[in-house]
C-alpha positions, 0 to 999 in steps of 0.5 A, a space after each residue: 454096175 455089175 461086178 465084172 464091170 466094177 472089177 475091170 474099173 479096178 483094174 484098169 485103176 491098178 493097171 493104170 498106176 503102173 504105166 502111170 509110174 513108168 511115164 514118170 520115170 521117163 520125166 523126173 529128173 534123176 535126183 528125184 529117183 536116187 537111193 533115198 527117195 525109194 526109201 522114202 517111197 518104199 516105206 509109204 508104199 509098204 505102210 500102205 500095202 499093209 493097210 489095203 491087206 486088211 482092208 481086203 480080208 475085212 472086206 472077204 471076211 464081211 462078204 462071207 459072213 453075210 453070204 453064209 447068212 442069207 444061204 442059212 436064211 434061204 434054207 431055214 425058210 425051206 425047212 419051215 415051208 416043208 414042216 408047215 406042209 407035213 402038218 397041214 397033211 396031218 390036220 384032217 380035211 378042213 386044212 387041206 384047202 391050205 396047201 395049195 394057197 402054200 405052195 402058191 405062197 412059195 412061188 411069190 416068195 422066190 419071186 420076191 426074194 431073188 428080185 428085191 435081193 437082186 436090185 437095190 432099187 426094190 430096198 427102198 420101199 418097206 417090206 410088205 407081206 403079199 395077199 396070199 401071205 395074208 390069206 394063207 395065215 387068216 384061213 389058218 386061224 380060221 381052222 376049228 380043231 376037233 380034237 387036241 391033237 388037231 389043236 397042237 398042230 394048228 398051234 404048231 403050224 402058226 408058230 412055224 408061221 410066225 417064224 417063217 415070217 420073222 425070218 422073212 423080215 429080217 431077210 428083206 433087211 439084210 444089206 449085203 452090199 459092200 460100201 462103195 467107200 471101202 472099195 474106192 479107198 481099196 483101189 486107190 491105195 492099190 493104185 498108189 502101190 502100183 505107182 511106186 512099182 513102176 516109177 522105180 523098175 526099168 521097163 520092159 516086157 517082163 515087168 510089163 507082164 508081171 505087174 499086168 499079172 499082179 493088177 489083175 490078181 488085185 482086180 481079181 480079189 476085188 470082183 470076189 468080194 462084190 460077188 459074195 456081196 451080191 448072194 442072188 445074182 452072178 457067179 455065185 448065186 444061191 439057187 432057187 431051186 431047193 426052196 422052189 421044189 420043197 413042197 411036192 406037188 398035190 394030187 388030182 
Protein backbone atom coordinates (compact mmCIF):
# COMPACT_ATOMS: atom_id res chain seq x y z
CA UNK A 1 0.00 0.00 0.00
CA UNK A 2 1.32 3.53 -1.07
CA UNK A 3 2.05 6.04 1.39
CA UNK A 4 -1.08 8.26 0.75
CA UNK A 5 -3.04 5.44 1.04
CA UNK A 6 -1.84 4.18 4.57
CA UNK A 7 -1.81 8.23 5.58
CA UNK A 8 -5.60 8.66 4.67
CA UNK A 9 -6.06 4.95 6.77
CA UNK A 10 -4.42 6.74 9.70
CA UNK A 11 -6.34 9.57 9.58
CA UNK A 12 -9.48 8.30 8.98
CA UNK A 13 -8.36 6.04 12.46
CA UNK A 14 -7.67 9.53 14.52
CA UNK A 15 -10.32 11.20 12.73
CA UNK A 16 -12.62 8.48 13.51
CA UNK A 17 -11.90 8.45 17.36
CA UNK A 18 -12.99 11.51 17.62
CA UNK A 19 -16.57 11.43 16.23
CA UNK A 20 -16.28 7.98 18.06
CA UNK A 21 -15.76 10.31 21.51
CA UNK A 22 -18.74 12.36 20.36
CA UNK A 23 -21.25 9.68 20.00
CA UNK A 24 -20.34 8.35 23.43
CA UNK A 25 -20.73 11.36 24.92
CA UNK A 26 -24.19 11.73 23.59
CA UNK A 27 -25.00 7.75 25.33
CA UNK A 28 -23.06 7.64 28.73
CA UNK A 29 -24.92 8.37 31.57
CA UNK A 30 -23.55 11.94 33.21
CA UNK A 31 -21.80 10.12 36.32
CA UNK A 32 -19.76 8.65 33.68
CA UNK A 33 -18.36 12.22 32.32
CA UNK A 34 -18.12 13.98 36.00
CA UNK A 35 -15.00 15.82 37.16
CA UNK A 36 -13.16 12.60 38.33
CA UNK A 37 -13.59 10.34 35.26
CA UNK A 38 -11.76 13.38 33.16
CA UNK A 39 -9.11 13.25 35.47
CA UNK A 40 -8.83 9.92 35.22
CA UNK A 41 -8.90 10.11 31.56
CA UNK A 42 -6.95 13.03 31.06
CA UNK A 43 -4.13 11.24 33.03
CA UNK A 44 -4.31 7.89 30.40
CA UNK A 45 -4.51 10.17 27.83
CA UNK A 46 -1.39 12.19 28.68
CA UNK A 47 0.72 9.12 29.58
CA UNK A 48 -0.29 8.22 26.23
CA UNK A 49 0.44 11.35 24.19
CA UNK A 50 3.71 10.96 25.89
CA UNK A 51 4.51 7.87 24.35
CA UNK A 52 3.10 8.32 20.77
CA UNK A 53 5.54 11.44 20.79
CA UNK A 54 8.49 9.24 21.25
CA UNK A 55 7.35 6.96 19.18
CA UNK A 56 6.99 9.65 16.18
CA UNK A 57 10.45 11.10 16.71
CA UNK A 58 12.07 7.49 17.00
CA UNK A 59 10.25 6.63 14.00
CA UNK A 60 11.51 10.18 11.89
CA UNK A 61 14.69 9.83 13.56
CA UNK A 62 15.08 6.16 11.79
CA UNK A 63 13.28 7.10 8.51
CA UNK A 64 16.01 9.85 8.29
CA UNK A 65 18.86 8.04 9.13
CA UNK A 66 18.32 5.20 6.63
CA UNK A 67 17.32 7.85 3.87
CA UNK A 68 20.53 9.80 4.56
CA UNK A 69 22.06 6.34 4.28
CA UNK A 70 21.22 5.18 1.07
CA UNK A 71 21.32 8.85 -0.90
CA UNK A 72 25.25 8.66 0.91
CA UNK A 73 25.12 4.93 -0.86
CA UNK A 74 23.68 6.43 -4.01
CA UNK A 75 26.49 8.87 -4.34
CA UNK A 76 29.55 6.88 -3.23
CA UNK A 77 28.31 4.40 -6.08
CA UNK A 78 28.47 7.56 -8.65
CA UNK A 79 32.02 8.66 -7.60
CA UNK A 80 33.28 4.96 -7.74
CA UNK A 81 31.85 4.83 -11.32
CA UNK A 82 32.98 8.06 -12.51
CA UNK A 83 37.10 7.16 -10.90
CA UNK A 84 36.81 3.75 -12.55
CA UNK A 85 36.21 5.30 -15.80
CA UNK A 86 39.01 8.17 -15.72
CA UNK A 87 41.29 5.15 -15.14
CA UNK A 88 40.25 2.84 -17.57
CA UNK A 89 40.93 6.48 -19.98
CA UNK A 90 44.39 6.15 -18.57
CA UNK A 91 45.07 2.69 -19.12
CA UNK A 92 46.29 2.67 -22.88
CA UNK A 93 44.07 1.07 -25.68
CA UNK A 94 43.80 -2.28 -24.35
CA UNK A 95 41.37 -0.88 -21.49
CA UNK A 96 39.31 1.02 -23.85
CA UNK A 97 36.95 -1.73 -24.81
CA UNK A 98 36.16 -1.80 -20.88
CA UNK A 99 34.14 1.69 -20.79
CA UNK A 100 31.25 1.02 -22.80
CA UNK A 101 30.74 -2.57 -20.91
CA UNK A 102 31.01 0.35 -17.98
CA UNK A 103 28.62 2.36 -18.88
CA UNK A 104 26.18 -0.50 -19.94
CA UNK A 105 26.86 -1.88 -16.33
CA UNK A 106 25.53 1.53 -14.98
CA UNK A 107 22.16 1.29 -16.79
CA UNK A 108 21.39 -2.19 -15.14
CA UNK A 109 22.35 -0.82 -12.11
CA UNK A 110 19.84 2.12 -11.95
CA UNK A 111 17.66 -0.42 -13.63
CA UNK A 112 18.18 -2.84 -10.62
CA UNK A 113 18.55 -0.40 -7.83
CA UNK A 114 15.23 1.82 -8.06
CA UNK A 115 13.16 -1.51 -9.04
CA UNK A 116 14.40 -3.88 -6.21
CA UNK A 117 14.22 -0.65 -3.60
CA UNK A 118 10.85 0.10 -4.84
CA UNK A 119 9.10 -3.50 -4.13
CA UNK A 120 9.41 -5.21 -1.43
CA UNK A 121 8.97 -8.19 -3.53
CA UNK A 122 12.16 -8.20 -5.17
CA UNK A 123 13.96 -8.32 -1.48
CA UNK A 124 12.98 -11.76 -1.28
CA UNK A 125 15.52 -13.38 -3.72
CA UNK A 126 19.25 -13.18 -2.95
CA UNK A 127 21.33 -10.42 -4.43
CA UNK A 128 23.12 -11.56 -7.54
CA UNK A 129 25.78 -9.68 -9.56
CA UNK A 130 24.02 -9.13 -13.47
CA UNK A 131 26.22 -10.75 -16.41
CA UNK A 132 27.70 -7.44 -17.53
CA UNK A 133 28.93 -6.98 -13.76
CA UNK A 134 30.69 -10.32 -14.25
CA UNK A 135 31.97 -9.63 -17.66
CA UNK A 136 33.27 -6.02 -17.07
CA UNK A 137 35.28 -7.31 -13.70
CA UNK A 138 36.89 -10.74 -15.72
CA UNK A 139 37.87 -8.33 -18.96
CA UNK A 140 39.59 -6.30 -16.22
CA UNK A 141 41.58 -8.83 -14.77
CA UNK A 142 42.28 -9.88 -18.09
CA UNK A 143 43.95 -6.63 -18.80
CA UNK A 144 48.05 -7.37 -19.34
CA UNK A 145 50.29 -3.92 -18.01
CA UNK A 146 52.99 -2.88 -19.97
CA UNK A 147 54.37 -0.76 -17.69
CA UNK A 148 54.08 -0.24 -13.59
CA UNK A 149 52.13 2.86 -14.12
CA UNK A 150 49.51 0.51 -16.19
CA UNK A 151 50.05 -1.79 -13.59
CA UNK A 152 49.06 0.69 -10.51
CA UNK A 153 45.80 1.70 -12.44
CA UNK A 154 44.79 -1.82 -13.00
CA UNK A 155 45.40 -2.53 -9.31
CA UNK A 156 43.70 0.76 -8.55
CA UNK A 157 40.45 -0.01 -11.06
CA UNK A 158 39.76 -3.42 -9.38
CA UNK A 159 39.93 -2.35 -5.93
CA UNK A 160 37.59 0.52 -6.87
CA UNK A 161 35.67 -2.30 -8.29
CA UNK A 162 35.59 -4.24 -5.29
CA UNK A 163 34.57 -1.35 -3.49
CA UNK A 164 32.02 -0.18 -5.62
CA UNK A 165 30.36 -4.05 -5.42
CA UNK A 166 30.52 -4.17 -1.44
CA UNK A 167 28.68 -1.10 -1.33
CA UNK A 168 26.48 -2.46 -3.93
CA UNK A 169 25.58 -5.49 -1.51
CA UNK A 170 25.21 -3.65 1.49
CA UNK A 171 22.82 -1.25 -0.51
CA UNK A 172 20.55 -4.36 -1.71
CA UNK A 173 20.59 -5.24 2.15
CA UNK A 174 19.26 -2.31 3.37
CA UNK A 175 15.78 -2.47 4.68
CA UNK A 176 14.57 0.79 4.88
CA UNK A 177 10.75 -0.06 5.64
CA UNK A 178 9.33 1.31 8.66
CA UNK A 179 7.69 -1.70 11.00
CA UNK A 180 4.14 -1.99 10.46
CA UNK A 181 3.79 -2.48 14.18
CA UNK A 182 5.29 0.81 15.08
CA UNK A 183 2.78 2.48 13.09
CA UNK A 184 -0.28 0.21 13.87
CA UNK A 185 0.48 1.00 17.63
CA UNK A 186 1.18 4.74 16.77
CA UNK A 187 -2.47 5.03 15.14
CA UNK A 188 -4.20 3.39 17.79
CA UNK A 189 -2.60 5.46 20.76
CA UNK A 190 -3.35 8.50 18.28
CA UNK A 191 -6.81 7.06 18.34
CA UNK A 192 -7.53 6.69 21.93
CA UNK A 193 -6.11 10.39 22.58
CA UNK A 194 -8.84 11.43 20.15
CA UNK A 195 -11.40 9.86 21.90
CA UNK A 196 -11.05 11.14 25.16
CA UNK A 197 -11.03 14.68 23.07
CA UNK A 198 -14.36 14.12 21.87
CA UNK A 199 -15.81 12.28 24.60
CA UNK A 200 -15.23 15.45 27.02
CA UNK A 201 -15.67 18.81 24.42
CA UNK A 202 -19.25 19.79 23.57
CA UNK A 203 -19.62 19.35 19.93
CA UNK A 204 -19.83 22.01 17.36
CA UNK A 205 -18.40 23.16 14.24
CA UNK A 206 -15.25 24.55 15.96
CA UNK A 207 -14.31 21.48 17.49
CA UNK A 208 -15.32 19.50 14.65
CA UNK A 209 -12.77 21.72 12.42
CA UNK A 210 -9.90 22.03 15.18
CA UNK A 211 -9.83 18.11 15.96
CA UNK A 212 -10.15 17.76 11.94
CA UNK A 213 -7.09 19.97 11.74
CA UNK A 214 -5.30 17.99 14.55
CA UNK A 215 -6.15 14.58 12.81
CA UNK A 216 -4.75 15.56 9.98
CA UNK A 217 -1.61 17.17 11.25
CA UNK A 218 -1.17 13.48 12.97
CA UNK A 219 -1.79 11.62 9.51
CA UNK A 220 0.41 14.09 8.19
CA UNK A 221 3.50 13.29 10.58
CA UNK A 222 2.64 9.50 9.84
CA UNK A 223 2.71 9.86 5.52
CA UNK A 224 6.36 11.68 6.18
CA UNK A 225 7.88 9.01 7.94
CA UNK A 226 6.48 6.01 5.30
CA UNK A 227 7.91 8.51 2.60
CA UNK A 228 11.56 8.93 4.08
CA UNK A 229 10.99 5.22 4.70
CA UNK A 230 10.50 4.66 0.98
CA UNK A 231 13.97 6.81 -0.61
CA UNK A 232 12.98 5.23 -4.44
CA UNK A 233 9.72 6.02 -5.02
CA UNK A 234 7.16 8.93 -4.07
CA UNK A 235 7.41 12.43 -3.08
CA UNK A 236 10.68 12.24 -1.88
CA UNK A 237 12.55 10.39 -4.40
CA UNK A 238 16.37 10.02 -4.62
CA UNK A 239 16.96 10.67 -8.47
CA UNK A 240 18.41 8.72 -10.74
CA UNK A 241 19.56 11.01 -12.68
CA UNK A 242 23.28 11.85 -11.32
CA UNK A 243 24.39 8.49 -11.34
CA UNK A 244 22.67 7.95 -14.56
CA UNK A 245 24.62 10.90 -16.39
CA UNK A 246 28.07 10.12 -14.45
CA UNK A 247 29.96 8.77 -17.00
CA UNK A 248 29.67 10.97 -20.53
CA UNK A 249 29.15 9.48 -23.58
CA UNK A 250 32.28 8.06 -25.79
CA UNK A 251 32.91 9.16 -29.09
CA UNK A 252 32.55 7.47 -32.61
Amino acid sequence: MSALNLSLVAFAFIFGGALLGMLLRAVLPEPHLNTDSRDVVRLGTGLLATLAALVVGLLIASAQSSFQTQSNQIKQITANIVLLDNLLARSGPQAQPLRPLLRGGVKILVERIWREQSSTAAKVAPFEASAQSDLFFDKLLELTPQNDGQRAIQARAIQIWIDLAQTRVLFAQTDSAIPMPFLAVLVFWLAVIFVSFGLFARPNAMVVAALFVCALSAASAIFLILELGRPFSGLMEISSAPLSNALVPLGP
